[in-house]
N, C-alpha and C positions, 0 to 999 in steps of 0.2 A: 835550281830546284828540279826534283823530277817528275813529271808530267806522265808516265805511264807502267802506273803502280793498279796491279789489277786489284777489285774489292778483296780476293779472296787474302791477301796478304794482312787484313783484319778481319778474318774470317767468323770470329765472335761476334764482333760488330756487327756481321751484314745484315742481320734484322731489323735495327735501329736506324742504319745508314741508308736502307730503302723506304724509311717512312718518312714518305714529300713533306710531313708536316712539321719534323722534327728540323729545326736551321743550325742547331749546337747542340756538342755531346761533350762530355766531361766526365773526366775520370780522378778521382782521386784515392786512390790506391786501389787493389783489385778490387773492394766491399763496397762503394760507393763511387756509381755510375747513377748522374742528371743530365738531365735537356732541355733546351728550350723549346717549348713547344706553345705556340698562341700567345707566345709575348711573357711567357712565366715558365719558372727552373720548376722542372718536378722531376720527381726521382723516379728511377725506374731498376729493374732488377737486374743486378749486373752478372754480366752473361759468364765472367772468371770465376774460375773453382779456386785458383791460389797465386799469390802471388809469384811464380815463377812460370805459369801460363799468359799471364800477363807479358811481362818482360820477353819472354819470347815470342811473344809476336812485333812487340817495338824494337826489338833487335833485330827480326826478319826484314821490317819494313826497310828499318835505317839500311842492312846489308842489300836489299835490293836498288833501292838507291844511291847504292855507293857508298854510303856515309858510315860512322859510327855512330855506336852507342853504350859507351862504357863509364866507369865511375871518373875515368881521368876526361872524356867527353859525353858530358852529362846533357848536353841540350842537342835539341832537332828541330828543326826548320824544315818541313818540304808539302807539295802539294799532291794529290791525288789523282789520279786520272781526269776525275771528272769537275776538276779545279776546286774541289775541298781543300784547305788547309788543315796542316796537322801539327799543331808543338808539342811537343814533350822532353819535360823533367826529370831527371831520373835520379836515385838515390847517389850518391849522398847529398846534394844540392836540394831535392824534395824527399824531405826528413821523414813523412808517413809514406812513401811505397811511391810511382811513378805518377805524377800529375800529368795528364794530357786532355791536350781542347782540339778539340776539330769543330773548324768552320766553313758546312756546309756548303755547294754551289749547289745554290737549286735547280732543279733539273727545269723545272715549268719555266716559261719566257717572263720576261720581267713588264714589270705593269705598266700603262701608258699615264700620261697626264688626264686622262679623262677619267678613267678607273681611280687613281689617287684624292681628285676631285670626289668619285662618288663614296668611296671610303672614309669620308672629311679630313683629310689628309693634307691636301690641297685647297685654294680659294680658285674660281676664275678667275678672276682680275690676277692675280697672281700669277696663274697659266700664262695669260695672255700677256702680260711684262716678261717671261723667262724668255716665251718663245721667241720676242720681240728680243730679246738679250743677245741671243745665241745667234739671231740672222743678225745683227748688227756688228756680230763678230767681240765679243765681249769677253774679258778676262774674267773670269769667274771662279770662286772657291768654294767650296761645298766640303761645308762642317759638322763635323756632330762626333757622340761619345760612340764606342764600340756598340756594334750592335742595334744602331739608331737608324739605321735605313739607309747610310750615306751612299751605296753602291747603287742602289736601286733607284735614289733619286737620281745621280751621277748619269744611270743609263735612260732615263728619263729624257734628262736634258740634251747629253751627246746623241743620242735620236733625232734631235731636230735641226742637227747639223748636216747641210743640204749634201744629196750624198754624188755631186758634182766633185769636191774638196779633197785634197787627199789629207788623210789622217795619218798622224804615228802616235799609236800609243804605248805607253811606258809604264811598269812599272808592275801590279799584280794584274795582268792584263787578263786575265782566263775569266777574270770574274763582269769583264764589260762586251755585255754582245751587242758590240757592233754591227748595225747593217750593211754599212755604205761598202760595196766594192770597193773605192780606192782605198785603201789601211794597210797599215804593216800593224804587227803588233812586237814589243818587243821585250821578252823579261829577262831579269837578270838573276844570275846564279851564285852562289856558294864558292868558295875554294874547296877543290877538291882535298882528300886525304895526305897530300903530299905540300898542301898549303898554296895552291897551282889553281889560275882557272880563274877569279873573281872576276862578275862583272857586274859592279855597281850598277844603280838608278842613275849615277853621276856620269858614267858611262855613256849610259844609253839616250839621255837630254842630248849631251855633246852629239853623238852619233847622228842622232832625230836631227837636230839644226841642219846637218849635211845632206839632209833627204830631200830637200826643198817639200817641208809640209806646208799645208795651209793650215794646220791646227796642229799641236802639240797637246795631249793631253795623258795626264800621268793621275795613277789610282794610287793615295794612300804615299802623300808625300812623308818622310819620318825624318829626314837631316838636312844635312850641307845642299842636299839638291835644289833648296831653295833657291839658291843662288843661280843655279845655273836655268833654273826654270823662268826667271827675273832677266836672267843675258838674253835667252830668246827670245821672251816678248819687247822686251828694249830692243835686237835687231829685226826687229819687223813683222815676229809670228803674232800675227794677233787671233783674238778668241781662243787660247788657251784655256783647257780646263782642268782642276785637279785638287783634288778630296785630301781632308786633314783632320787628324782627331782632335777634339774640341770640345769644351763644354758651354759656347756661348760663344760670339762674333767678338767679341774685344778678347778671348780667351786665345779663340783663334790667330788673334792679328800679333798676339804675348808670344803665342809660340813659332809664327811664322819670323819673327826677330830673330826668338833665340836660334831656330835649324839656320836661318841665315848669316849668324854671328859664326855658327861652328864650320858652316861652309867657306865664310871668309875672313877671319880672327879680324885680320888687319882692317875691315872696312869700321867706322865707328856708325854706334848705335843711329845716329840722324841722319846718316847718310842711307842706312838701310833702309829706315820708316820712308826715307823721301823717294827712293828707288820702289817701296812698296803701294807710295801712295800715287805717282804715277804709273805703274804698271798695270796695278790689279781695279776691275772696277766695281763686281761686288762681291758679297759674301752671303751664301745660301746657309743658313743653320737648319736643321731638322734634330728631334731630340725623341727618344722612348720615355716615354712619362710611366706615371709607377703603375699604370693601369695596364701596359703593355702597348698599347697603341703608341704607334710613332705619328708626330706629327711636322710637317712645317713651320719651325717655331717662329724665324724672322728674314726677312731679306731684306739684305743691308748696303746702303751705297756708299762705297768710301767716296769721300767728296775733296780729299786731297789734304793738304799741312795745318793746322790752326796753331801756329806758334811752332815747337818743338814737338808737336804728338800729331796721330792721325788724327781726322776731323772721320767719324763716320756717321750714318743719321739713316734707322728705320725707315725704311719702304712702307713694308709689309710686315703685322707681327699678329701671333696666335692669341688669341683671348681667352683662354679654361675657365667655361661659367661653374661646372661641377661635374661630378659623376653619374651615371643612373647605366646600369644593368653590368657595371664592370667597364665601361666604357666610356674615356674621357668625352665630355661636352664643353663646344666652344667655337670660336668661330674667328676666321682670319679677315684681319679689317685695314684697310691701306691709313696710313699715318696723318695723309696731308701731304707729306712732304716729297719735293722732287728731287730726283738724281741729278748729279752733274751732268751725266752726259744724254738727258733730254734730248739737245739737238740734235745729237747722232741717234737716237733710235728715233726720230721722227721722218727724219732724212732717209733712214735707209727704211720704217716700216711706216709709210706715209696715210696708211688709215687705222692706226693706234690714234685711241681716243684717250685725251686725258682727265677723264670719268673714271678709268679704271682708280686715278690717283685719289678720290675724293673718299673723305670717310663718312660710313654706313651709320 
């Protein structure tokens, strides 16, 4: 992917793409441009006169990038200078005129755990278990549908990994600001035009393993990487962290199977689940509810095998009493119930109170 494509290369855009408020822009043919803005799609006026102003500026891009963009190579993949993503469709594959989404990197710094808390976003007790997670060096996944926050909680958490530690991160890395000095970061690329060049996510796990990290963490897992994400915490990286699209924590653990079947045909389904159920130790969901508001929906402990299936069991989960002023109400309440691995966060965060566990 190409990493320094100046604004002006969407030079109709650059009105839209400078307002901090806007996080996604959409196009679906030259007549109909929306964004998201405050948590809701509203239309705005699109800045193309005709569809052939259009296509020539997502031809400019692609040719700056190296890439094409023709009806025999109708899709594009790549990122923007300032770590925006941009896809686009092009006819004959998008039947009304060129579909494309660009999603946003915000320029502003990303919000801490205390700000999420005052936003109702977050519970404390819930803070105060993540961070408790993260020092005890814990496998963690962090789930949610497009668009739900999952980045920003992701840099939340990896924040509070001590920044002694070396990091390698993998995957859409532009979009995680890291603070800690030790980090490599490391993304991977396209085949070029000649079909030359590809360097997989699968790639670059394998590569990380050889770096001697103390964390491996990958944004925006999508296949066979699972597997290879599963080999390093099995050879000794522990506190791994890494984001998956999902519509809910058992959704999550459906699709974490299937990228790990395609990664390795040959392993069978119960070996995978039991590979998954000692690996990984919880699952953060967060979700955008129809209000707009993103919330922390549940955190979840996988607690290991109950027969042939995972065994998992609510930490933490969101409560939605109603609405009032466009804005979800509600409140995050701990279950009762304890994590398997109690001991190790007590051991390693030895004035964690198990008060945060009881319900409100």
């Amino acid at each position: 992917m190409s990493s320094h494509n100046p604004p002006a290369l969407l030079p109709s855009l650059e009105e839209i793409l400078s307002d901090p408020d806007i996080l996604e822009i959409m196009i679906d043919g030259y007549t109909s441009v929306y964004v998201e803005k405050q948590g809701r799609l509203q239309d705005v006026p699109s800045p193309y006169h005709s569809h052939e102003q259009l296509v020539d500026e997502l031809v400019a891009l692609a040719e700056y990038a190296g890439r094409s963009l023709t009806p025999e190579s109708p899709l594009l993949d790549l990122r923007l200078a300032d770590g925006s993503r941009v896809h686009v469709v092009m006819p004959p594959i998008a039947v009304g005129g060129p579909a494309v989404n660009i999603r946003k990197f915000p320029n502003k710094s990303f919000m801490t755990f205390e700000e999420l808390v005052q936003v109702g976003a977050l519970d404390e007790n819930a803070v105060t278990f993540l961070k408790a997670c993260v020092r005890s060096e814990l496998n963690i996944v962090i789930a949610g549908g497009t668009g739900s926050g999952k980045t920003t909680l992701m840099n939340v958490i990896c924040g509070q990994i001590p920044r002694t530690e070396r990091i390698i991160a993998v995957g859409a890395v532009a979009e995680l600001k890291l603070t800690q000095p030790r980090k490599v970061t490391l993304e991977g690329r396209e085949a070029n035009l000649e079909g030359k060049g590809e360097v997989t996510v699968r790639d670059l796990i394998r590569s990380a393993m050889k770096m001697r990290p103390d964390r491996i963490l990958v944004n925006d897992v999508l296949g066979g990487e699972v597997i290879d994400i599963l080999n390093a915490i099995n050879s000794g990286i522990t506190g791994t962290i890494f984001s998956v699209h999902a519509n809910g924590v058992r959704d999550a653990l459906s699709r974490l199977e299937i990228m790990a079947t395609a990664g390795n045909p040959s392993l069978p389904l119960l070996t995978i689940r039991e590979q998954l159920a000692s690996a990984l130790h919880l699952i953060v969901y967060i979700e955008r509810l129809l209000t707009g508001d993103r919330h922390l929906m549940k955190v979840s402990s996988i607690q290991g095998m109950q027969g042939d299936s995972l065994l998992v069991e609510d930490i933490f989960e969101f409560h939605q009493t109603g609405v009032a002023n466009g804005r979800t109400q509600g409140y995050t309440n701990p279950t009762g119930r304890l994590p398997r691995f109690l001991n190790r966060l007590r051991d390693l965060n030895p004035d964690l109170s198990l008060d945060i566990f009881k319900p409100r």
